[in-house]
C-alpha angles and dihedrals in degrees: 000000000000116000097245090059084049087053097051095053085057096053094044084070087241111140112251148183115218111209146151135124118309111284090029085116099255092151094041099055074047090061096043087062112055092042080062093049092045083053100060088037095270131140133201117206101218119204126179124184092238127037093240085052093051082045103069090060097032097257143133135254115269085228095057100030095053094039102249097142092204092324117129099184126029134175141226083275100059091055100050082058082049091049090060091064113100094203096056091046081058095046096048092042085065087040112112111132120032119188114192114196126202090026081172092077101050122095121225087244084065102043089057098043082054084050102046100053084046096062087038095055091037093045105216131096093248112125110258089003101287092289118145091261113205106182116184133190146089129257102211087061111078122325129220112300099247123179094207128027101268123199084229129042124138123071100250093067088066110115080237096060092078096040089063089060095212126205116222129240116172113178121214118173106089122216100173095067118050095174119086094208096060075035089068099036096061096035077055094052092050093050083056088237122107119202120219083249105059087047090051087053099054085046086058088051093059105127087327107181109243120219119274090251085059121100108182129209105220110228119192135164100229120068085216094064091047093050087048089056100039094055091039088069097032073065094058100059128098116270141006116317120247110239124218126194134195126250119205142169124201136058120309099252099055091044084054091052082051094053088043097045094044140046085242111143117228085205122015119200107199119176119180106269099028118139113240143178110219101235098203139057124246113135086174083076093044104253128084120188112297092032107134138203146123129273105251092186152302139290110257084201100056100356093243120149126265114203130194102215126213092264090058094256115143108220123186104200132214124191117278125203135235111212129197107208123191113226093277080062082248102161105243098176144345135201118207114200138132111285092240148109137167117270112185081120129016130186119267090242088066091053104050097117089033119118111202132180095214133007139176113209144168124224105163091098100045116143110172133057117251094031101101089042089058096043093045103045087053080085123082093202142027087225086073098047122095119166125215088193155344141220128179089240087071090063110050124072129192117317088214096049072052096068108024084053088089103053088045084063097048092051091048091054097051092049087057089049102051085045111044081051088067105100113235083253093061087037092061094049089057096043091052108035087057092057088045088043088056093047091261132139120263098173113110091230101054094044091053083055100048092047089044090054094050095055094050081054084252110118125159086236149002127221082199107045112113115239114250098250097058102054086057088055088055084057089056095089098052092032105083093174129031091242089063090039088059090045095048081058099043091233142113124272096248097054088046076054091060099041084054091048084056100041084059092051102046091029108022089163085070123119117244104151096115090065095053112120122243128291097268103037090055093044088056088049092044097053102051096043088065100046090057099048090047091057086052094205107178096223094054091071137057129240088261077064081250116148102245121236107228079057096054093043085047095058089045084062091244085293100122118055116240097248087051095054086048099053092050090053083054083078106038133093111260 
């Protein structure tokens, strides 16, 4: 299927499944798609198993996004606790359109737990809530991490999947490689049949030596090898190595199932100049997790390092926690450390998305199928690809994806059909009854200016903006008073008040502690609160059952400013 019929089954509001061998532009017609929805005032909401994945289309985890905490599979149960938080019923209410990228890599287990808080949140029996689903991927690249074989393991195998009733699209026509040789082999690789020469060509690859104006990326399968590489080079630069080491609060146990369950360090070893992956999300600082750079230096206030990324941002970091929460989102441990790690060489599972003009990989220890697919077609050309090593295993995918490959074609050829036989009349009608369906514009006026203001970085709305308050909860661990809180924002104490009243609501496990008044003031406060609520009086309260304010600062004798009343009933029991 060509990428413009794709585009057209997206835009007519159908579910769909965007497929088709690595470099055939599935991120790209992604992309195509939700700059027509912002136009018309739409916004996906984008999710990706793993945080480098989210990264390529300027999304979130599943995992993070969903609430999981590090939860594949839930129960009725756990949403029921999820349907009690006032933040996610927030975040599900704006939620129309969910695109979920390297579908390859969720478990069934996770596409129904997805599934299941949807329909909780949107309270209907629809799969996935009745939202439009685009789900985009390819089964041949890497599978679920499992720890043990599993009967079933992909996410179409999920009882959902066939409720969607997605339409296929499965693109062809490739755009990262522009060689036919490297073309074959992997086509080769995906029919489960390698020709002698393919074979002849990979032989010809073996520690070829790349051209000088080459600088390879090194691919391998094992995080130890790449650990071995990565502080190989970091040797190799100039001066001793800053050492970082982690913080943490909690029991051991619980700091051991954070280091298991992340990519957190327990010693970091920086060196100016050395290549790093940013391991965390905060777009507010300007990285997510898969951004790269280099460390340009160090801070000269705290020592911390201060990294250039790939993009050209200069980015001073501070450290970032990983916190373990119990099912009442009760904080059990946390781990502070600098978001970083080296990144010479990475595995073969971060860079699945990843287009890259030259790498050096080893394939000699691969394990699992896919891996050396996925690893072979990040290259544009043969010409920058040298191999360190081979094993059969590389070469092989799954002998399922094998067999169901066919009657994914098939589907995706009858999608195109039915749709390339509507007339450009009925198309139109689709097209614009699921945008007015959503609550877009469909006028050709408002759309031009829409278009005309986003390119001027100028739109009536972000799906991506963070909302105010929580870039003031981002201040709360460099902010040790209100007042520099306030000053840290830029904003007046009583709208950091209010920022604070909303962190509790939607966070209530926040800590705010820092921020409580003195002794005496919050005794005062104390003191009358209770005595009006005990009274009862019906006017003293508002129609939420909250104690008015005016009510509180009257009893105070207009003694205690209104901020500071507010701030006390931050810390007492409702």
């Amino acid at each position: 299927m060509k990428q413009q019929t794709a585009l057209k089954i997206l835009k007519s509001g159908k579910n769909v499944f965007i497929t088709g061998s690595a470099g055939t532009g599935k991120t790209y017609l992604l992309k195509q798609y939700t700059s027509y929805l912002k136009e018309r005032r739409l916004y996906p909401t984008i999710v990706a198993p793993t945080g480098i994945a989210a990264s390529h289309l300027g999304g979130q985890t599943i995992h993070s996004f969903f609430a999981l905490g590090i939860r594949e599979s839930i129960d009725e149960g756990y949403v029921e606790f999820l349907l009690e938080k006032k933040y996610l019923k927030t975040r599900f209410s704006k939620l129309d359109i969910l695109i979920i990228d390297e579908v390859s890599m969720i478990s069934p287990e996770l596409f129904s737990s997805m599934d299941l808080i949807l329909r909780g949140f949107k309270d209907t029996d629809a799969p996935f809530g009745g939202v439009q689903v685009v789900i985009s991927g390819d089964f041949f690249q890497l599978p679920p991490v499992s720890k043990e074989p599993k009967e079933k393991r992909f996410a179409w195998q999920s009882p959902v999947w066939k409720e969607l009733d997605l339409q296929t699209c499965y693109l062809e026509e490739k755009f990262r490689q522009d060689d036919a040789q490297l073309i074959q082999i992997l086509d080769d690789i995906r029919s489960g049949t390698m020709t002698a020469c393919s074979e002849q060509l990979l032989d010809s690859r073996l520690e070829k030596a790349l051209p000088s104006h080459f600088n390879p990326t090194r691919l391998y399968t094992h995080n130890v090898d790449v650990d071995r590489i990565n502080l190989g080079e970091l040797e190799k630069l100039e001066g001793e190595p800053k050492l970082f080491v982690y913080e943490s609060k909690g029991s051991q146990k619980n700091i051991e199932k954070i280091f298991k369950s992340s990519l957190v360090l327990e010693t970091l070893a920086l060196k100016k100049g050395a290549v790093v992956i940013f391991i965390k999300n905060n777009p507010e600082e300007g990285y997510v997790n898969g951004t790269t750079g280099t460390v340009e230096s160090f801070s000269p206030i705290d020592n911390m390092p201060i990294v250039r990324t790939a993009e050209g941002r200069k980015i001073k970091l501070d450290l970032e926690d990983w916190s373990l929460e119990n099912d009442s989102g009760k904080v059990l441990a946390t781990v502070s450390q600098v978001p970083l790690r080296l990144a010479w060489a990475i595995t073969i599972h971060k860079s699945q998305g990843m287009t890259l003009d030259a790498a050096e990989m080893d394939l000699s220890k691969t394990f699992e199928t896919g891996q050396g697919y996925v690893a072979l077609s990040r290259i544009r050309n043969i010409e920058g690809l040298r191999l360190m090593g081979l094993n059969p295993m590389a070469l092989r995918v799954d002998p399922l994806i094998l067999h169901v490959d066919g009657r994914i074609k098939t589907a995706s050829q009858k999608a195109a059909k039915r749709i390339e036989s509507l007339s450009p009349e009925q198309l139109k009608k689709e097209f614009e009854q699921h945008i007015s369906h959503l609550g877009g514009i469909v006028s050709k006026e408002k759309i031009a200016e829409e278009r005309k203001n986003i390119k001027e970085g100028k739109p009536s709305h972000s799906a991506y903006v963070t909302p105010t308050h929580i870039k003031t909860k981002h201040l709360i661990a460099k902010s040790d008073t209100l007042m520099k809180l306030a000053q840290n924002r830029g904003m007046s104490k009583s709208t950091i008040v209010n920022h604070l009243q909303r962190i509790k609501e939607e966070e209530p496990e926040t800590d705010l502690s820092k921020y409580k008044p003195d002794e005496a003031l919050f005794e005062r406060v104390d003191t009358a609160v209770l005595k009006l609520r005990t009274k009862k009086l019906k006017e003293n309260f508002s129609d939420d059952g909250r104690l008015k304010l005016k009510t509180v600062f009257d009893a105070l004798n207009g003694e205690v400013s209104y901020d500071d009343i507010r701030v006390c009933m931050l810390f007492l029991d409702k």
